[in-house]
C-alpha positions in Angstrom: 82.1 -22.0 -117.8 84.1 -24.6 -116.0 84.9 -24.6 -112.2 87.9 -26.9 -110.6 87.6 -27.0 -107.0 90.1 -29.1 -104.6 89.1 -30.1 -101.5 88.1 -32.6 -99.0 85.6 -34.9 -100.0 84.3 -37.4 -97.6 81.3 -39.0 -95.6 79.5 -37.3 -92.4 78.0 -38.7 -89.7 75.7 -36.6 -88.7 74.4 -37.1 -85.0 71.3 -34.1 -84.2 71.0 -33.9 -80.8 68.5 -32.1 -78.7 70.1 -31.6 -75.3 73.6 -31.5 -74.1 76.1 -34.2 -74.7 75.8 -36.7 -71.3 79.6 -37.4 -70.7 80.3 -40.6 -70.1 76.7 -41.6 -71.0 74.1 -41.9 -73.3 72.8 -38.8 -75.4 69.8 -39.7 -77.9 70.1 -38.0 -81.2 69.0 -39.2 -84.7 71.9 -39.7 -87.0 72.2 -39.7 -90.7 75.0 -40.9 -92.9 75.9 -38.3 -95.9 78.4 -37.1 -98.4 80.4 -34.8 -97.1 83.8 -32.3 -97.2 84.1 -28.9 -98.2 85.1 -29.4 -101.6 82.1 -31.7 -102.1 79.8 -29.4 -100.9 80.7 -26.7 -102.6 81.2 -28.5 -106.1 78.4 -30.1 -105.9 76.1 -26.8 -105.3 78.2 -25.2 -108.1 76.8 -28.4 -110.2 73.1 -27.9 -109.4 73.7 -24.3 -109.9 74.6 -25.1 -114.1 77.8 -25.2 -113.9 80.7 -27.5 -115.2 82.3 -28.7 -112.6 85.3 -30.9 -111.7 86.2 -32.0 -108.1 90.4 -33.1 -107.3 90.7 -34.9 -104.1 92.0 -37.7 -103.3 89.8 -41.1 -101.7 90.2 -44.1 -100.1 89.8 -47.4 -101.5 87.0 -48.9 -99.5 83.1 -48.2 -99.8 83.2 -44.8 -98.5 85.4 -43.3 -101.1 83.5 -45.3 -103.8 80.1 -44.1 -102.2 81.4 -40.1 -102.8 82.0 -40.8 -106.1 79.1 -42.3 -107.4 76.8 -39.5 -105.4 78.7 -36.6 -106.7 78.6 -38.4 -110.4 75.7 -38.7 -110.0 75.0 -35.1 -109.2 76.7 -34.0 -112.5 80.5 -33.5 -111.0 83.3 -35.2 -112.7 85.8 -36.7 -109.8 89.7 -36.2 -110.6 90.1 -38.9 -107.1 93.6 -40.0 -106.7 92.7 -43.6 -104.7 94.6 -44.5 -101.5 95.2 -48.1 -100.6 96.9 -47.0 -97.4 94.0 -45.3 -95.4 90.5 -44.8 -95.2 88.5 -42.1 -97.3 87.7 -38.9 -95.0 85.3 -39.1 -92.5 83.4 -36.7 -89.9 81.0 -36.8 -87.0 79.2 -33.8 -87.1 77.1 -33.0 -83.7 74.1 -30.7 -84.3 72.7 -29.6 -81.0 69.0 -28.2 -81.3 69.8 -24.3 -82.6 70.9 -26.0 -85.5 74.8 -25.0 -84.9 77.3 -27.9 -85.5 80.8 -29.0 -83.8 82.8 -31.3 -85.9 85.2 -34.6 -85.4 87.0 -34.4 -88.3 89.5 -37.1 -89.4 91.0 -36.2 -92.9 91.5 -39.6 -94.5 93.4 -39.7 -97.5 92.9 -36.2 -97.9 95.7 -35.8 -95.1 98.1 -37.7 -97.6 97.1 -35.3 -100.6 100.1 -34.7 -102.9 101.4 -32.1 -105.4 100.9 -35.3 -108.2 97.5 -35.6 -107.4 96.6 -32.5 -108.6 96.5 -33.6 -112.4 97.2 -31.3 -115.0 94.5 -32.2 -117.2 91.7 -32.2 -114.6 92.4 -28.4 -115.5 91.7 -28.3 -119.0 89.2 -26.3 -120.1 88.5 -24.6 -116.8 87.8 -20.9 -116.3 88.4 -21.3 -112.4 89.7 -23.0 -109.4 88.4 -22.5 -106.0 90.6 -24.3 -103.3 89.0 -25.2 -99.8 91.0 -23.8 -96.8 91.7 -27.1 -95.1 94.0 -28.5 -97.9 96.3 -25.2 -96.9 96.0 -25.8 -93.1 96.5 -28.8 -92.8 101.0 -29.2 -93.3 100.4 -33.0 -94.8 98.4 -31.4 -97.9 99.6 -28.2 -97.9 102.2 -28.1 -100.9 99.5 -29.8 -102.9 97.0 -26.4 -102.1 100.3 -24.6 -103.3 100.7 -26.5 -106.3 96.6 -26.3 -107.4 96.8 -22.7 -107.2 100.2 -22.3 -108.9 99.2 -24.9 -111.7 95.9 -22.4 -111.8 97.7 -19.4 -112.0 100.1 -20.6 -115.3 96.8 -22.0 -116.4 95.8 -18.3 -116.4 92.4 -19.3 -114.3 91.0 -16.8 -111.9 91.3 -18.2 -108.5 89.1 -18.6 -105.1 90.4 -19.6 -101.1 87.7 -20.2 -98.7 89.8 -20.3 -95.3 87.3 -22.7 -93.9 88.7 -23.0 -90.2 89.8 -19.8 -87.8 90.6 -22.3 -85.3 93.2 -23.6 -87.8 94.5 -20.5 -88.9 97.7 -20.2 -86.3 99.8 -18.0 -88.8 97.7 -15.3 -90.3 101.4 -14.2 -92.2 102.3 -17.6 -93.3 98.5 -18.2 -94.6 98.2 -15.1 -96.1 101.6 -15.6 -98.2 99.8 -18.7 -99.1 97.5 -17.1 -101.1 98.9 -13.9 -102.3 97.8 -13.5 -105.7 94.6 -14.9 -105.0 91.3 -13.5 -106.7 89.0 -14.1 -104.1 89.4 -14.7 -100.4 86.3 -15.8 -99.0 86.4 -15.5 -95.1 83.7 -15.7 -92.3 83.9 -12.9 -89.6 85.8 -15.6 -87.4 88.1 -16.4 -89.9 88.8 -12.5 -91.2 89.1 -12.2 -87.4 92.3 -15.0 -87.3 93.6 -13.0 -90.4 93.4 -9.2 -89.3 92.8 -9.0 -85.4 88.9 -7.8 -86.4 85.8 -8.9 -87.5 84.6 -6.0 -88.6 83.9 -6.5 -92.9 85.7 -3.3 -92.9 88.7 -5.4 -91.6 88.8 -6.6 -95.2 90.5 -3.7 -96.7 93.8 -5.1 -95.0 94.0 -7.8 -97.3 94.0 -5.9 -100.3 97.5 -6.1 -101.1 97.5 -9.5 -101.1 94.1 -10.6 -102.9 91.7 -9.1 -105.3 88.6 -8.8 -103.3 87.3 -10.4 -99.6 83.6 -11.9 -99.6 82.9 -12.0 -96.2 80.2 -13.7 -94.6 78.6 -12.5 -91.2 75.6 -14.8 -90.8 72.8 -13.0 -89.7 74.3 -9.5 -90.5 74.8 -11.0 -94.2 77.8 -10.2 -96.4 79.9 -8.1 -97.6 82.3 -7.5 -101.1 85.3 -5.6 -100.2 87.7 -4.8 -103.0 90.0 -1.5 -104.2 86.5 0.1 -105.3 84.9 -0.2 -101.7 82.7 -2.2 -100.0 79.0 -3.7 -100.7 76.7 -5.2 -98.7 73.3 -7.4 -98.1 71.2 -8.5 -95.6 70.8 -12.0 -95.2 68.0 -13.9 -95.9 66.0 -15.5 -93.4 66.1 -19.1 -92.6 64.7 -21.8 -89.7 68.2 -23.5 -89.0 68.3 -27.2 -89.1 71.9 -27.8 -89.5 74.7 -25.1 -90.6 77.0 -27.6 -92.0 77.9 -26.7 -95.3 76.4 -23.5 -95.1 79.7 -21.5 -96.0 80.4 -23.7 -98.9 77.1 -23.4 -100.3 77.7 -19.2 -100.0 81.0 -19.9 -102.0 79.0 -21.5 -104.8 76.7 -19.2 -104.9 78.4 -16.5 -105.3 81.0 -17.9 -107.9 78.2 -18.8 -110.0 77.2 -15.8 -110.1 80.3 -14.0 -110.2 81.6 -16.3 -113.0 78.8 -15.1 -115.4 79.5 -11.9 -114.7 76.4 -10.5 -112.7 76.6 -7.3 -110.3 77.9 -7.4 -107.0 74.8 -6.9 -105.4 73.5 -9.5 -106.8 76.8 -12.0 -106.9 76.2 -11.5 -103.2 72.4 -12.2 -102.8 73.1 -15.8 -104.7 75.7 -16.1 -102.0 73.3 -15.5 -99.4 70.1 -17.1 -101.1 72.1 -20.5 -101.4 73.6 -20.1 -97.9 70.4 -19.9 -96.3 68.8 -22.7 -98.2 71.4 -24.9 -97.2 70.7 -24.6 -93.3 66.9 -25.6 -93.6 67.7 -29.2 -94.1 70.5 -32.0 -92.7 73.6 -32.5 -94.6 76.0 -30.5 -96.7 75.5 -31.1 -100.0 72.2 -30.9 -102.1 
C-alpha cells in the first residue's frame, strides 16, 4: 500500500526546560535541533511502520529545507517538495517544560505560500491514501491547496484522512467542517472535537457523522476512541514516562492508518494508534 500525506515539513528547535520561563531573563534548558512538521512526522512513522510513503510540501531553498529532505530520504519517504526561493523552509521553537508538555512558536515557512500547483498529480500515482495535516486547512494562505489535495484524492478514488492538528486554530467549526465533508477519517483530539462540537466527550463524535466516515479520537490518558455509524470502540492507553509530547498525535495517526490500511480490527487499528503514540513521548523530537 501507498500513503500520500501533505503537510508541513520543517525543522524544530526544541528548547526542554525545567522551570518556568524567566521573562526578560535567562532560562537554562538544553536544546536540540530536529526534523520537524506534522506531515513529517507522521509520514515518516508511516515509513518505519512498512509502508510506501510519499510526503507533498513545499521547502525553502536554504539548508533547512535541504536538511528535511535528505533525513526523511533517508528514512525511506519519497519528498514531492515544491522549492521556494522567496522564504525560508518552516521552522519551530518548541518549549518542553519538565512534565514533558510542549508550547510551540511556529513560523510556517514556505508552507504558508503552499499552492493548488504544488500538489502534483503524479505524486499520487499509485497511492491507496492521502492523509492531509490540519494546518494546511487552517492556515487561509495554504488553504485551497488542502482543498485541492483532497479533491485531486477523491477523483483519484483514494480513501482519505484530516488530522485537525490545532483547536486553537479552529475559529469556524462550520467552515472547517465543510472543508472536509466527504472525508473518511477525521482524526481529532478531545480539544479539537471540542472546537468542532461544543464537547469533548468521544461520544461528541457521533455529530460528525454526516459529514465523515468515522472520528478517531484521542483522549491522552483516557486513550481512544473509533466512532462511526456502527458505534463506538474504545482502549486504554498505554502507559508512558513523558519526555516530550510533540509529535505524539501524528505518531497516533500513523499508527492507526497502518493498521487500518491493511485492514486489521478496530480494536486493534486503535491499539497501533495508541502503542506508537506512547512511544513517541518517551524520547525528544517528532519523528523517529
Amino acid at each position: 500500500m501507498k500513503v500520500v500525506v501533505v503537510g508541513d515539513a520543517g525543522l524544530d528547535v526544541v528548547a526542554r526546560h525545567e522551570g518556568p520561563i524567566v521573562h526578560g531573563g535567562d532560562s537554562r534548558s538544553r536544546v536540540r535541533l530536529a526534523g520537524g512538521g506534522a506531515g513529517a512526522a507522521a509520514v515518516a512513522l508511516l515509513a518505519a511502520s512498512g509502508v510506501e510513503t510519499t510526503l507533498i510540501a513545499r521547502v525553502g531553498d536554504d539548508a533547512g529545507g535541504r536538511m528535511v529532505r535528505a533525513e526523511l530520504e533517508a528514512a525511506g519517504v519519497s519528498c514531492a517538495f515544491a522549492v521556494d526561493a522567496a522564504v525560508p523552509t518552516c521552522c519551530v521553537v518548541v518549549l518542553v517544560d519538565g512534565s514533558g508538555q510542549r508550547s510551540m512558536l511556529p513560523d510556517r515557512g514556505a508552507m504558508g505560500r503552499f499552492a493548488p500547483e504544488d500538489v502534483s498529480p503524479a505524486a499520487l500515482d499509485g497511492a491507496d491514501h492521502l492523509h492531509l495535516s490540519g494546518y494546511v486547512l487552517l492556515d487561509p494562505s495554504s488553504r485551497p491547496a488542502g482543498l485541492a489535495a483532497l479533491a485531486a484524492a477523491k477523483e483519484a478514488g483514494l480513501t482519505t484522512s484530516v488530522d485537525p492538528q490545532a483547536a486553537a486554530l479552529i475559529t469556524d467549526a462550520r467552515a472547517f467542517l465543510a472543508d472536509v465533508r466527504g472525508t473518511d477519517l477525521l482524526m481529532p483530539n478531545t480539544a479539537e472535537l471540542l472546537a468542532l462540537t461544543g464537547s469533548a466527550a468521544p461520544s461528541a463524535a457521533k455529530a460528525l457523522l454526516d459529514d465523515v466516515g468515522a472520528v478517531v479520537v484521542t483522549a491522552g490518558l483516557e486513550g481512544a476512541t473509533w466512532v462511526s455509524a456502527d458505534g463506538e470502540v474504545s482502549v486504554p492507553a498505554e502507559e508512558a514516562e513523558c519526555v516530550d509530547s510533540t509529535g505524539a498525535g501524528d505518531a497516533f495517526d500513523a499508527g492507526v492508518l497502518a493498521a487500518w490500511l491493511r485492514g486489521e480490527s478496530t480494536v486493534d487499528v486503535l491499539r497501533a494508534g495508541v502503542r506508537l503514540g506512547a512511544r513517541a513521548v518517551t524520547k525528544v523530537g517528532a519523528q523517529p
